[in-house]
N, CA, C and O of each residue as an XYZ file, in Angstrom:
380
protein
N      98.473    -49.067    136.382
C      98.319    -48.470    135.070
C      98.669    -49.524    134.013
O      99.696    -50.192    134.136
N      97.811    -49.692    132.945
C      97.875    -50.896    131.880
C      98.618    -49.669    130.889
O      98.084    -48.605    130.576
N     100.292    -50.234    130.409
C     100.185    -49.389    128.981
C     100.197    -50.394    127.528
O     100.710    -49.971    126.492
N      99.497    -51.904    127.628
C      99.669    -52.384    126.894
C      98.911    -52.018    125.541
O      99.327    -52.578    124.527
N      97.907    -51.188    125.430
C      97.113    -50.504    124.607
C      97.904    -49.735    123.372
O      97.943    -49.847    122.146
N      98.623    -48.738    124.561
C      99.561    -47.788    124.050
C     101.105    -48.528    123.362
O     101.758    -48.048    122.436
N     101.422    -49.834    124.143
C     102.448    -50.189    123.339
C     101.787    -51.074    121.819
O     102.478    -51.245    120.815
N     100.605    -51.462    121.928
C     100.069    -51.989    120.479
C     100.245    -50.965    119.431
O     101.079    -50.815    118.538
N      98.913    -50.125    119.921
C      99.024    -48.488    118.878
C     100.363    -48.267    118.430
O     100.644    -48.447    117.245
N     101.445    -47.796    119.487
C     102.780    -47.245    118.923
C     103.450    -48.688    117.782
O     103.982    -48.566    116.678
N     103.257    -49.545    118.306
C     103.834    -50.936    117.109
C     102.903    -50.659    115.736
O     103.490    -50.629    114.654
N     101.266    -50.433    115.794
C     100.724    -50.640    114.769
C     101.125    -49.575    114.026
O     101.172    -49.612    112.796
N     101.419    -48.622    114.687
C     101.742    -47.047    114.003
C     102.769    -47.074    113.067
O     102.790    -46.736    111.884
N     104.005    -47.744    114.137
C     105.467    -48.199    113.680
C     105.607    -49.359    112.324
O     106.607    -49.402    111.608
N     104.419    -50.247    112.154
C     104.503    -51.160    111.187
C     103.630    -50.259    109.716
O     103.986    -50.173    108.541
N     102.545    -49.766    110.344
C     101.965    -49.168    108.791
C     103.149    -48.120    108.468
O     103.719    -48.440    107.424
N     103.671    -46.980    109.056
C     104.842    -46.448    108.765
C     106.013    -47.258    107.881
O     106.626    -46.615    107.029
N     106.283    -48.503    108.066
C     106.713    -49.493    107.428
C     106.758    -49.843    106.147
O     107.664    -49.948    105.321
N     105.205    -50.060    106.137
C     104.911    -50.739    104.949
C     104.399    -49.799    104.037
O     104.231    -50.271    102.913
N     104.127    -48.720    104.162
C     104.128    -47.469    102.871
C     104.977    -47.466    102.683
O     104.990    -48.371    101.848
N     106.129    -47.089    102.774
C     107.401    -46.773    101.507
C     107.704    -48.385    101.239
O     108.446    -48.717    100.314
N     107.224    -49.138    101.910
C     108.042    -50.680    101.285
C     106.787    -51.367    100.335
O     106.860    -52.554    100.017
N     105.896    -50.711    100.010
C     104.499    -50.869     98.770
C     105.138    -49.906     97.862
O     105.124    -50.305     96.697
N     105.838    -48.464     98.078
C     105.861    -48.009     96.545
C     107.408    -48.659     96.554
O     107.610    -48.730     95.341
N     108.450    -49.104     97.107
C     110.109    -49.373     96.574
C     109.423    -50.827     95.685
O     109.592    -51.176     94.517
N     108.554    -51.489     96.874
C     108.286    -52.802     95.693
C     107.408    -52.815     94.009
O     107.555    -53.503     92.998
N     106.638    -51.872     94.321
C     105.900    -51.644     93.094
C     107.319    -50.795     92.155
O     107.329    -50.799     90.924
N     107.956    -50.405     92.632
C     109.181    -49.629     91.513
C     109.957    -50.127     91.119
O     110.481    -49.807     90.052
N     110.381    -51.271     91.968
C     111.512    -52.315     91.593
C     110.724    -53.632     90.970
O     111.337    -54.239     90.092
N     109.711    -54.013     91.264
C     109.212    -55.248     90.945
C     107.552    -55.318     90.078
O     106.906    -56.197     89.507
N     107.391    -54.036     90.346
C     105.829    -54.180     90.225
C     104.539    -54.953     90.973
O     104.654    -55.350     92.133
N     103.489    -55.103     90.322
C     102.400    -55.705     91.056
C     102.457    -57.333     91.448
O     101.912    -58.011     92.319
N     103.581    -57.668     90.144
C     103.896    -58.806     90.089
C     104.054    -59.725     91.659
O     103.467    -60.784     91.882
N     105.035    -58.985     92.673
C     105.489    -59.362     94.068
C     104.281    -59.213     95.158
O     104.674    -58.887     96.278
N     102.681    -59.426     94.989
C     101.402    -59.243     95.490
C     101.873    -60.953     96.387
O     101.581    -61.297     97.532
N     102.496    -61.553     95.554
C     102.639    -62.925     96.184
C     103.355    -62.905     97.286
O     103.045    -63.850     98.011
N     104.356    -62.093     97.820
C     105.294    -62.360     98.567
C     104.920    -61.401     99.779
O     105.628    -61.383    100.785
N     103.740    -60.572     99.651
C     102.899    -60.184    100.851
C     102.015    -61.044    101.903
O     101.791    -61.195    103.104
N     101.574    -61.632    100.239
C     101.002    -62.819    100.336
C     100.828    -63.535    101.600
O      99.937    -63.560    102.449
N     102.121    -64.192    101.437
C     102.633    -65.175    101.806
C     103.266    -64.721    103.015
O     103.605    -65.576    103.833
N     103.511    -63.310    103.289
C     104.162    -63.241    104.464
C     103.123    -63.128    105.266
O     103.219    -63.684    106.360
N     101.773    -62.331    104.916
C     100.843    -62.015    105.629
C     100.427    -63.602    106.163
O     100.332    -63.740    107.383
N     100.224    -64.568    105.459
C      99.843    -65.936    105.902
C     100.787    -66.504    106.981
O     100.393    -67.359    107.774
N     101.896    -66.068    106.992
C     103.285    -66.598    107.767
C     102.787    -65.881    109.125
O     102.772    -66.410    110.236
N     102.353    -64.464    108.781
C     102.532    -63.849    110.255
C     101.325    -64.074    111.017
O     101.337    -63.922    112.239
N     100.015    -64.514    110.233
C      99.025    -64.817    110.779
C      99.336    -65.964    111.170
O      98.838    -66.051    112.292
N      99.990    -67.144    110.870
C      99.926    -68.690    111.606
C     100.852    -68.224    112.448
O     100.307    -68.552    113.502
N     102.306    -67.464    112.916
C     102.621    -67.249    113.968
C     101.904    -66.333    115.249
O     102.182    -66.380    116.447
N     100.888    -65.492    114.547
C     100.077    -64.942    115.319
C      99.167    -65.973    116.663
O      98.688    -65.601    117.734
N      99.209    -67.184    116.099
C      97.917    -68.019    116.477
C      98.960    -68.802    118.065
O      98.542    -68.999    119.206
N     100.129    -69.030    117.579
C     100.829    -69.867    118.417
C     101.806    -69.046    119.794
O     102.264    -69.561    120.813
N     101.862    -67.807    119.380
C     102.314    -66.793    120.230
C     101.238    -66.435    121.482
O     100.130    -65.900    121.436
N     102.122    -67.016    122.764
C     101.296    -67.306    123.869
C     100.853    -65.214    124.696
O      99.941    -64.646    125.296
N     102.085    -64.933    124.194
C     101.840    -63.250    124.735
C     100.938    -62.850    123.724
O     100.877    -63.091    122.518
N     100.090    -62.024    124.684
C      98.715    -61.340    123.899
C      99.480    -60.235    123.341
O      99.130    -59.967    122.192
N     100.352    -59.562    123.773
C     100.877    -58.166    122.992
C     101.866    -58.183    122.021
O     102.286    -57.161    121.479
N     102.398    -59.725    121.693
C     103.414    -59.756    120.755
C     102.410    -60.600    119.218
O     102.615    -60.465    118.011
N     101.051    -61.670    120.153
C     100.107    -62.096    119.503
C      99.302    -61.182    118.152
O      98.990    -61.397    116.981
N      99.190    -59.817    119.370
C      98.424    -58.376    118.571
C      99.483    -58.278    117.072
O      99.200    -58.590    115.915
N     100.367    -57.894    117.464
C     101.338    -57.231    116.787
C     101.880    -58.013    115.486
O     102.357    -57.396    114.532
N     101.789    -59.180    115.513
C     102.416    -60.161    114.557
C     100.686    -59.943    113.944
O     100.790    -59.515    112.794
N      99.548    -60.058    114.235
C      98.301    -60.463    113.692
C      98.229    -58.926    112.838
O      97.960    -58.996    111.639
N      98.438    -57.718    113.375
C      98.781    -56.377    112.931
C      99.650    -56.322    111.554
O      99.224    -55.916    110.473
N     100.722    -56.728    111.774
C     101.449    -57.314    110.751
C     100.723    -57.889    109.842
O     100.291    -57.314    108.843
N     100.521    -59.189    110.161
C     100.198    -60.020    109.244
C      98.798    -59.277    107.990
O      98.745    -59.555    106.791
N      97.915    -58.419    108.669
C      97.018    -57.928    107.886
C      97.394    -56.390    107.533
O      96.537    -55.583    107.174
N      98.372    -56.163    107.632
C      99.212    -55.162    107.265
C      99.783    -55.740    105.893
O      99.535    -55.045    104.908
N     100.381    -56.702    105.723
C     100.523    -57.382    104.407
C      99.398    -57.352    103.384
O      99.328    -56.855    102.261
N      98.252    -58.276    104.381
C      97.193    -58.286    103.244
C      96.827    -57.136    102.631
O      96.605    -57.168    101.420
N      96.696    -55.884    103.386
C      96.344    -54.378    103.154
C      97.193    -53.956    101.992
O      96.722    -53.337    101.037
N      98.892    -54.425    102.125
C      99.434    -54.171    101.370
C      99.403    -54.501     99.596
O      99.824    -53.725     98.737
N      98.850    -55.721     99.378
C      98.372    -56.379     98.354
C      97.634    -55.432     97.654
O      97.841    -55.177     96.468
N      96.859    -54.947     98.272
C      95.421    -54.049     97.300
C      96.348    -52.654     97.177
O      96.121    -51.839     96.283
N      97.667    -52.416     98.402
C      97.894    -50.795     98.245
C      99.120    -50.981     96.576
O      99.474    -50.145     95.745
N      99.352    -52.124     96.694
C     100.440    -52.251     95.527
C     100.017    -51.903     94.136
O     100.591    -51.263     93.255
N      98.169    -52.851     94.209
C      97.452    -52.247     92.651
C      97.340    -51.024     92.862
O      97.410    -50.284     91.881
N      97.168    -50.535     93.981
C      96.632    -48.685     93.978
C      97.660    -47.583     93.353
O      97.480    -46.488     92.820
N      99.093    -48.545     93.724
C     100.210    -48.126     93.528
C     100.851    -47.540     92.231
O     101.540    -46.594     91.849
N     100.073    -48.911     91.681
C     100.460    -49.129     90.220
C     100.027    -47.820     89.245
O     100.603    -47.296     88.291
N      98.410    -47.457     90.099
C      97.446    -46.493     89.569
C      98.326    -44.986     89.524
O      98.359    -43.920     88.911
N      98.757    -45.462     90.237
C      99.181    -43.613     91.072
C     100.268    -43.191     90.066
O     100.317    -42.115     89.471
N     101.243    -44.349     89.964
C     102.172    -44.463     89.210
C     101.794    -43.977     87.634
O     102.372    -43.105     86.985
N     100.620    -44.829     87.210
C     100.140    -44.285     85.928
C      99.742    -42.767     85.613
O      99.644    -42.318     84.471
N      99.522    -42.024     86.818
C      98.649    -41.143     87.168
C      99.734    -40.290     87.104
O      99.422    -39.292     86.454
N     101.049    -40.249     87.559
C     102.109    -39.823     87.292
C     102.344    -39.278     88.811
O     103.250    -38.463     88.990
N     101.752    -39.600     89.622
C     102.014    -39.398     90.969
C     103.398    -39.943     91.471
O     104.081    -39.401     92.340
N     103.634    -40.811     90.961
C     105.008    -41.259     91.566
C     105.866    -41.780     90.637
O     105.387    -42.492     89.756
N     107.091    -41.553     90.664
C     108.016    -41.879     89.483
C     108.077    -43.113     88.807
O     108.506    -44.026     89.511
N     107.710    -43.480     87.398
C     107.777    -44.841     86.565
C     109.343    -45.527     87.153
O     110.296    -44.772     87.345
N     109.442    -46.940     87.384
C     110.932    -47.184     86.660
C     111.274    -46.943     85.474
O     110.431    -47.390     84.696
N     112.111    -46.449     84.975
C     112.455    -46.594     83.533
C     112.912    -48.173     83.230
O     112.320    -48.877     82.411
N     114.167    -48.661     84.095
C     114.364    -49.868     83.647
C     113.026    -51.169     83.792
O     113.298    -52.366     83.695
N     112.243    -50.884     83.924
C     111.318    -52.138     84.066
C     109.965    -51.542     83.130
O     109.352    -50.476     83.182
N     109.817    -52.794     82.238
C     108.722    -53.116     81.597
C     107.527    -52.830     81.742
O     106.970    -53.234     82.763
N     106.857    -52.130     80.868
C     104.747    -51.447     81.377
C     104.165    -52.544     80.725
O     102.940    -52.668     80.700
């Protein structure tokens, strides 16, 4: 029996679970401004993706890594929602 399928899914599940509440804390504390530091991680996790000899830790970092990029576009969406009044403004930070 292969459950390496099932341990990807449950990681990819476990990382987008992740990175929704950590797209709206960053858009609340920082704004759209921090698009860079997804950025950049997403680029980090993709070049460790490449050198990671296990295929299931390979998946998972590459999962990641475009889990970041995803995150970039969910941060402007964020911003929207925010305007929209869907989710609470900071007060202390600047429109």
């Amino acid at each position: 029996m292969n459950c390496l399928g099932i341990i990807v899914g449950l990681a990819t599940f476990i990382i987008i679970g992740i990175f929704h509440p950590l797209v709206i804390k960053a858009e609340y504390h920082l704004g759209k401004r921090c698009w860079w530091m997804f950025a950049l991680a997403g680029v980090g996790f993709a070049a460790l993706s490449l050198f990671i000899k296990s295929l299931v830790w390979a998946t998972i970092t590459g999962v990641t890594a475009f889990s970041c990029f995803w995150s970039i576009h969910e941060l402007f969406e964020q911003e929207n929602r925010v305007k929209k009044g869907w989710f609470p403004a900071n007060p202390k930070k600047k429109r």
